[in-house]
C-alpha positions in Angstrom: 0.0 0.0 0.0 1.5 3.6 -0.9 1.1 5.9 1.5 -0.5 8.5 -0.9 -3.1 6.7 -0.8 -4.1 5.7 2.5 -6.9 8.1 4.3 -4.3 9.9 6.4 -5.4 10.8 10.4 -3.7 13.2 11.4 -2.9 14.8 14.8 -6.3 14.0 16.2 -5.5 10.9 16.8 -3.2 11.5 19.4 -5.5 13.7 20.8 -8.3 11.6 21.4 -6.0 8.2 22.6 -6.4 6.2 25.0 -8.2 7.1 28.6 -8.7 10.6 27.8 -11.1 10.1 24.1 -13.2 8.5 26.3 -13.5 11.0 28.6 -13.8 13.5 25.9 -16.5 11.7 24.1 -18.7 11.0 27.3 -18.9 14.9 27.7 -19.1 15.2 23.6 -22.7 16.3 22.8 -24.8 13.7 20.5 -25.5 16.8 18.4 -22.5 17.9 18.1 -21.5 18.9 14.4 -19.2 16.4 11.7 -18.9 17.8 8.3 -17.6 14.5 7.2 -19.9 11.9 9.1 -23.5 11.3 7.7 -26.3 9.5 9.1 -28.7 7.7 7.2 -31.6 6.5 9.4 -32.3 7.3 13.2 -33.3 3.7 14.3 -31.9 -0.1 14.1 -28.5 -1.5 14.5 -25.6 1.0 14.7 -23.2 0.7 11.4 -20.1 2.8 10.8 -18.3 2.3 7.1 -14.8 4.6 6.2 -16.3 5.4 3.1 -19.9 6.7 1.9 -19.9 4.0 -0.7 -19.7 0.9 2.0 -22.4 3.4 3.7 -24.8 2.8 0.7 -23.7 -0.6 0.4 -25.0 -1.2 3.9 -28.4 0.9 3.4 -29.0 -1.7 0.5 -28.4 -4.6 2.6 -30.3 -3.0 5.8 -33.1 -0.5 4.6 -34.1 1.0 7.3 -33.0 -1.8 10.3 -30.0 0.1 10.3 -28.8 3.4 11.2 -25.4 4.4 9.3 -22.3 6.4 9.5 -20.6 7.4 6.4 -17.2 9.2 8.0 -16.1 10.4 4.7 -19.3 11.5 2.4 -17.9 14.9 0.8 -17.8 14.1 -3.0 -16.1 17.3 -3.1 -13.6 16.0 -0.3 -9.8 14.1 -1.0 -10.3 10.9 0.9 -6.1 11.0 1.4 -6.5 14.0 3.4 -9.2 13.0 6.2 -9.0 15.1 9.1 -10.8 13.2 12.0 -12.9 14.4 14.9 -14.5 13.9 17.9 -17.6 12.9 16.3 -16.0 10.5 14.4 -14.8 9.1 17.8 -18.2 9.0 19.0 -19.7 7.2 16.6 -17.1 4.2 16.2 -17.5 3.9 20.4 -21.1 2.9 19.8 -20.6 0.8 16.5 -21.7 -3.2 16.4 -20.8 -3.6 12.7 -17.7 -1.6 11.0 -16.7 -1.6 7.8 -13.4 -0.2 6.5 -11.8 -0.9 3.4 -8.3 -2.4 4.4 -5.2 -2.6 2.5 -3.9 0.2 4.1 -6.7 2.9 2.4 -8.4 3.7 5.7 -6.0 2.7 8.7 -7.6 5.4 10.5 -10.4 2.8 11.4 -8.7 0.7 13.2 -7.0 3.3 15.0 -9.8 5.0 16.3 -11.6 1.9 17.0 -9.0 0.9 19.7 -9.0 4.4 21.1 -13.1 4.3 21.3 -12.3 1.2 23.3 -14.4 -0.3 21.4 -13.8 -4.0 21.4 -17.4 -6.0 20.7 -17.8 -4.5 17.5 -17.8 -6.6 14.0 -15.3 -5.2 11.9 -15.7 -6.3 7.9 -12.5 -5.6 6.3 -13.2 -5.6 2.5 -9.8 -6.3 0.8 -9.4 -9.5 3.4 -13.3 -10.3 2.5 -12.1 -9.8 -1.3 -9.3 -12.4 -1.5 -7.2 -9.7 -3.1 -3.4 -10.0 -3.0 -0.7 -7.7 -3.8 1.3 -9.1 -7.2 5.1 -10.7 -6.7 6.8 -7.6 -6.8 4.3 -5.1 -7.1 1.5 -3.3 -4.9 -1.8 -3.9 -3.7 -4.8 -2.1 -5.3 -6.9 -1.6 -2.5 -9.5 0.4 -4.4 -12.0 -2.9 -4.5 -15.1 -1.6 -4.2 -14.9 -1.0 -8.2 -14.4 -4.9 -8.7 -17.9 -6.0 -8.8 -17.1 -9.9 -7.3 -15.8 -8.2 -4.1 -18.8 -6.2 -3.9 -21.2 -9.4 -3.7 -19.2 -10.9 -1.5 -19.2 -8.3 1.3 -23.0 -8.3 0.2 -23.2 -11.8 1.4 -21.0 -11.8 4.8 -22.8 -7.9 5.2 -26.2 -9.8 5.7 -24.5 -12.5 7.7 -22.9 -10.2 9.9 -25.9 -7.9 10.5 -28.1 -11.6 11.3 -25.7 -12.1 13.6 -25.8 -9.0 15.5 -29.6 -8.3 14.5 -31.6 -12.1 14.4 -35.0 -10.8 14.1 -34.5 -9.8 11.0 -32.1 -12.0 9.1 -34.5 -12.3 6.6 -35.2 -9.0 5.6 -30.9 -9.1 5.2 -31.3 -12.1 3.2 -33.7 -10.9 0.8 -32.7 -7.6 0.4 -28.3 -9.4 -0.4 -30.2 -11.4 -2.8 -31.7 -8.4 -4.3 -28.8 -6.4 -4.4 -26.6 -8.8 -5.6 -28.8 -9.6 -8.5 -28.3 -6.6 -9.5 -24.6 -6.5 -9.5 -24.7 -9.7 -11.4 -26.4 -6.9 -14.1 -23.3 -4.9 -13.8 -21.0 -7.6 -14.4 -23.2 -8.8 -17.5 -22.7 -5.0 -18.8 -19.0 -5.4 -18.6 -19.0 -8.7 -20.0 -20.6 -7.1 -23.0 -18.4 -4.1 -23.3 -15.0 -6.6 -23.3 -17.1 -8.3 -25.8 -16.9 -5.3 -28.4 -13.7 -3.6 -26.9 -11.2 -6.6 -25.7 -7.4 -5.0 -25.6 -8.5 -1.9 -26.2 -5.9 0.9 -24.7 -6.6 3.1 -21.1 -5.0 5.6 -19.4 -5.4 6.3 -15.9 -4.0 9.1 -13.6 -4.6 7.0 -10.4 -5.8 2.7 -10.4 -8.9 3.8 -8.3 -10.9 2.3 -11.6 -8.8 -0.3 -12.7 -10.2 -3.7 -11.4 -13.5 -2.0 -13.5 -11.5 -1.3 -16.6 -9.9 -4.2 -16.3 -13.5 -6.5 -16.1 -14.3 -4.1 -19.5 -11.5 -5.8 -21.3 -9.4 -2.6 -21.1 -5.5 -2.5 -20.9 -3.7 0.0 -18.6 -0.9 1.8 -20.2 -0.1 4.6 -18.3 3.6 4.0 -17.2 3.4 2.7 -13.6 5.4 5.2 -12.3 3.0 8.0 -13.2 0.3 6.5 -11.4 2.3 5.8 -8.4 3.8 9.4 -8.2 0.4 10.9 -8.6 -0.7 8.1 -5.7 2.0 9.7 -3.4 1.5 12.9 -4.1 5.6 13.0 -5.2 6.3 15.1 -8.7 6.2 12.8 -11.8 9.7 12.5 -13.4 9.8 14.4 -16.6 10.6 11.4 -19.0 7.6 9.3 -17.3 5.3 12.5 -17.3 6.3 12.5 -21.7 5.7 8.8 -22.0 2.4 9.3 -20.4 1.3 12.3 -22.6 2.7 10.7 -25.8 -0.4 7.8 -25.2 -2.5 10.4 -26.2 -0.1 12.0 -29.3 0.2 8.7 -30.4 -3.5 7.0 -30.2 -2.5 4.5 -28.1 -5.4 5.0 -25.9 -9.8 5.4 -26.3 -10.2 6.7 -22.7 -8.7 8.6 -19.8 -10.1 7.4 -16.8 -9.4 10.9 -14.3 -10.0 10.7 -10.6 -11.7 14.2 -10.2 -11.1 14.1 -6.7 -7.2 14.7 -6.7 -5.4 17.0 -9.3 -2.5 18.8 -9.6 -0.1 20.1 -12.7 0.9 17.1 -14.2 -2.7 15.3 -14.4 -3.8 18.5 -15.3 -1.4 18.3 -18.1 -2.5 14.4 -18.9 -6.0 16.0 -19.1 -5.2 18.8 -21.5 -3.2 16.1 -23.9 -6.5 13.5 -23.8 -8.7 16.6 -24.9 -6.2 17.8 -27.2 -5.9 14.7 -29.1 -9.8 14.0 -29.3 -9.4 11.0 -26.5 -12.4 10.8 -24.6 -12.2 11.6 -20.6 -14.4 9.5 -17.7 -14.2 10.9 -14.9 -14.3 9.0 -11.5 -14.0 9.6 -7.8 -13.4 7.4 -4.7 -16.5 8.4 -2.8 -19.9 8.4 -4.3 -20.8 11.8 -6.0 -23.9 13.7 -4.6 -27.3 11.8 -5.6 -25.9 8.7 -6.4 -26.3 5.2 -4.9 -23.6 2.7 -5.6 -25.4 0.9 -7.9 -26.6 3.9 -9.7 -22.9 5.5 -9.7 -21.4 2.5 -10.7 -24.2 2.2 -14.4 -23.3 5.3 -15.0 -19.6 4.8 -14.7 -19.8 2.1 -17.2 -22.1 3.8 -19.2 -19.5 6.4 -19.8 -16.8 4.0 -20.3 -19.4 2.5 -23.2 -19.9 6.3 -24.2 -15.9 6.7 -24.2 -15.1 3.2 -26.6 -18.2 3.9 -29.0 
């Protein structure tokens, strides 16, 4: 894991360890204000995710049996820059089911987790519930919530988990996986069918948040690894790897740029003006789910615009 791109907490964390978070939080006001955590329903078993997307993933699973804390839900937000807070604190301390991503992207969970004291709660760690491994000799992409057979797989130990904590109504989980996952089995089918038309076709990327996605669409990364991997650690891009990078687009080696809109800076800014320079078509993604959207509805139109992009 690079540590660009894990979810950094920063110096609150040693402010609310140990002994005196819990002190803090027992005087912290249920009202206070979190610009970052979102709440979902007001009732039903008490679920805190990292990310908003794991947040809608367990409002699909849920409905309204559970209420849900999305610490980071700004689409507008970098998720490598998470600042923490009290509230944050405050809600993990009453969690029975948490769900962070793993692989390094949100260590923060399991930090403030042990400083909450909280020790009963379920914790589903996605990239262990994936299966996914780092390559000999390379690194980990821990962005799995865009490779849809992970996604049905939390789905499945997501209602387990909740039945566990929540027997009454491990049916209504049951159903409402099977529902959900039906309809992930839709997405899959659509990327089936865009491989089908597109196989070996040519992608850039400025950062692997999409590529287990691209991947499942028959798409090949070319964007030299060390571009990715610079713009991942926020380190400048050397000059020679930033010109091999624009030359996919001078060349036509490429159909799409896949652009994380949620971090830029001069050279993907420069990757951006060659794509639209040289007629190659942009998608733009994001880490966290942009405003409106559910994660199945994000994740159509995501492929939609990669269908857009190859047509």
């Amino acid at each position: 894991m690079r540590d660009g791109c894990a979810v950094r907490l920063r110096s609150s964390i040693g402010f609310l360890a140990g002994a005196a978070a819990v002190a803090l939080l027992a005087a912290c006001s249920s009202s206070a204000a979190d610009e970052t955590a979102t709440s979902t329903s007001k009732a039903g078993v008490q679920v805190v995710a990292s990310t908003n997307v794991y947040g809608d993933i367990v409002k699909q699973i849920a409905g309204d049996k559970a209420e849900v804390t999305s610490i980071i839900s700004d689409p507008d937000q970098d998720p490598h820059s998470y600042e923490a807070n009290t509230q944050t604190q405050l809600s993990l301390s009453k969690a029975k089911v948490v769900i962070e991503n793993g692989g390094g992207y949100d260590d923060f969970m399991d930090t403030m987790l042990k400083s909450a004291g909280n020790t009963s709660a379920k914790v589903l760690n996605v990239v262990d519930i994936s299966g996914h491994k780092a390559p000999s000799g390379g690194e980990l992409n821990e962005h799995v919530w865009y490779d849809f057979p992970t996604v049905e797989k939390l789905a499945a130990q997501l209602a387990s988990t909740l039945s566990e904590v929540d027997s009454a109504n491990s049916s209504t989980y049951a159903a409402n996986a099977a529902t959900f996952t039906g309809k992930v089995k839709a997405l899959e089918a659509t990327e089936a069918s865009i491989k089908a038309a597109h196989n070996g076709a040519g992608a850039a990327i400025t950062e692997p948040v999409p590529v287990y996605l691209l991947a499942a669409c028959g798409l090949v990364n070319k964007t030299p690894g060390e571009f990715s991997e610079a713009i991942e650690e926020g380190t400048d891009v050397p000059a020679a790897v930033l010109q091999q990078t624009l030359t996919l687009f001078s060349a036509k080696q490429v159909k799409l740029l896949a652009y994380n809109e949620q971090t830029s800076g001069p050279e993907t800014e420069k990757v951006l003006a060659a794509a639209k320079a040289n007629g190659v078509a942009v998608v733009p993604v994001t880490e966290t789910l942009p405003a409106g959207k559910d994660y199945l509805g994000w994740m159509t139109a995501n492929l939609d615009a990669i269908r857009s992009a190859l047509a």
